[in-house]
N, C-alpha and C positions, 0 to 999 in steps of 0.2 A: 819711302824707303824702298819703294819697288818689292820683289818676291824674295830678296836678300838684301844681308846689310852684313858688310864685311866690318863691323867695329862691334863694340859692346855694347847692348839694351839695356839702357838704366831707365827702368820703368815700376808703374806700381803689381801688386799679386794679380791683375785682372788677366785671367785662361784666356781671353783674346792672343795674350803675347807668348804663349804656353807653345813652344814648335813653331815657332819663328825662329827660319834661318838668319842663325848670327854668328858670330864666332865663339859668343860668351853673352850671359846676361847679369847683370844686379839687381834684384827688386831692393825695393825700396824700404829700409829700415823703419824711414818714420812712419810709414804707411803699419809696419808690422808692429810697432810701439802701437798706436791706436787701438789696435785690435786683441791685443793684452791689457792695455788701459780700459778696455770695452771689459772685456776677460773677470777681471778684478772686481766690476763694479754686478757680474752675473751672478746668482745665485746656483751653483752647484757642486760638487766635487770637488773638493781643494780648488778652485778656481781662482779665488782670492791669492793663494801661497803660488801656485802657477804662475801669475799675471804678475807680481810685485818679483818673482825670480827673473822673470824673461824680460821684462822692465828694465831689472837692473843689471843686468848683461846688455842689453842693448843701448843704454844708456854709456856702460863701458865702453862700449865701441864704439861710441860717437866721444865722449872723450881722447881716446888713444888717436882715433883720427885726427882730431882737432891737433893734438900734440905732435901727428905726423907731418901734420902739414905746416906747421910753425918751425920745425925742426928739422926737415926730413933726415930725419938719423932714421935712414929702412933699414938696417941690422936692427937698432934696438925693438924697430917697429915689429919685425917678423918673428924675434923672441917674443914678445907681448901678446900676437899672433897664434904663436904655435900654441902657447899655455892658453890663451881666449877658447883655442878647439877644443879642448882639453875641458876646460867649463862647461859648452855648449855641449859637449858630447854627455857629460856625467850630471847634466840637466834634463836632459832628453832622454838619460836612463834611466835616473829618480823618479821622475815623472809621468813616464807613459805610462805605467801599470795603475797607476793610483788618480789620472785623470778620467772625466765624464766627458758624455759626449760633444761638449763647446770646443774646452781643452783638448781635445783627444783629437780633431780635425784641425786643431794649429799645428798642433808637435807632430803629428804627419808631413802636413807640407813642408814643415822645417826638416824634416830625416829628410821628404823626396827627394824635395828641392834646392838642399844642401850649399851644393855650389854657385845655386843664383842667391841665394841670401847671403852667402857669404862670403863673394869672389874679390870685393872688394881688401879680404885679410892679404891675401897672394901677390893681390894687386892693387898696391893703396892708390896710383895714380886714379882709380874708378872709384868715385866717391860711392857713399855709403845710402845716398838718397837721389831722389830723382828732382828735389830741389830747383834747381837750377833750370832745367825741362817745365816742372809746373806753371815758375814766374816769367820763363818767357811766352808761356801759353795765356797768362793771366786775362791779358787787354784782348785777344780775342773771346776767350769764355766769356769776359763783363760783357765784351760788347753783342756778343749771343744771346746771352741773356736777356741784356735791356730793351735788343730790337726784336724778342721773338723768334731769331734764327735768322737762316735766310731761304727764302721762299722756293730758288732754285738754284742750279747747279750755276750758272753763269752768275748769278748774285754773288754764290759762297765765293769762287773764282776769284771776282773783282773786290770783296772784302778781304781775300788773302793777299789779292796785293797790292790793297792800301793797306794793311797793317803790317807787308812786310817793308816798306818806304819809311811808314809811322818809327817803326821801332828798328831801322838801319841809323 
């Protein structure tokens, strides 16, 4: 991507992508479901009623998406939208006071980072995960995996471009 990328980062929570110029970013929902399904299974401070709320708002979203994109009715979608903030926002005010320290460094990143979790509502053409990014990375990750890596830079090189011929 060079030192800019004039399109939208739809990528997972990793602070690598944290100030990278872009014009906009999405993380990745499912990535953020995990880590509430992680959440639920913790023992602390409401973390259970936390995890199964933010679970089920995120899980809305991937619904209504789904529905946007079989329909695209974007009116109905951005009604659906505006009330979704509306949840998210009166979740994130229940919550913060009465979470422990697991919880309490999610529903941060979710107030900071606001607009990259959720740019996707504004703009449904930018999906809600990064999906589509991880499966085409798949066949390089196995094949990293299975050989060990690759030993030097001309190696990595010449494996990116037989796997970009493989998968054209």
């Amino acid at each position: 991507m060079g030192r800019e990328y004039g399109g939208v980062l739809s990528s997972d929570d990793l602070s690598v992508y944290n100030g990278y110029a872009v014009v906009a970013q999405q993380k990745c929902l499912a990535h953020l479901r995990r880590h509430f399904q992680k959440l639920i299974k913790t023992p602390g401070k409401n973390n259970r009623a936390i995890g199964q709320t933010f679970q089920e708002l995120i899980d809305e979203a991937f619904r209504h998406y789904r529905t946007w994109q079989n329909n695209s009715d974007r009116h109905g979608y951005q009604i659906w939208a505006n009330q979704f903030k509306d949840k998210i926002r009166i979740a994130l005010q229940k919550w913060s006071k009465k979470a422990g320290y697991e919880a309490g460094k999610l529903l941060r990143n979710l107030r900071q980072k606001t607009e990259q979790w959720w740019y996707f509502l504004e703009h449904p053409e930018i999906p809600p995960d990064n999906n589509l990014a991880e499966r085409s990375l798949r066949l390089a990750i196995t094949k990293r995996k299975v050989s060990g890596g690759s030993r030097s830079m001309e190696r990595f090189k010449q494996t990116a471009n037989l796997l970009t011929v493989v998968q054209s």
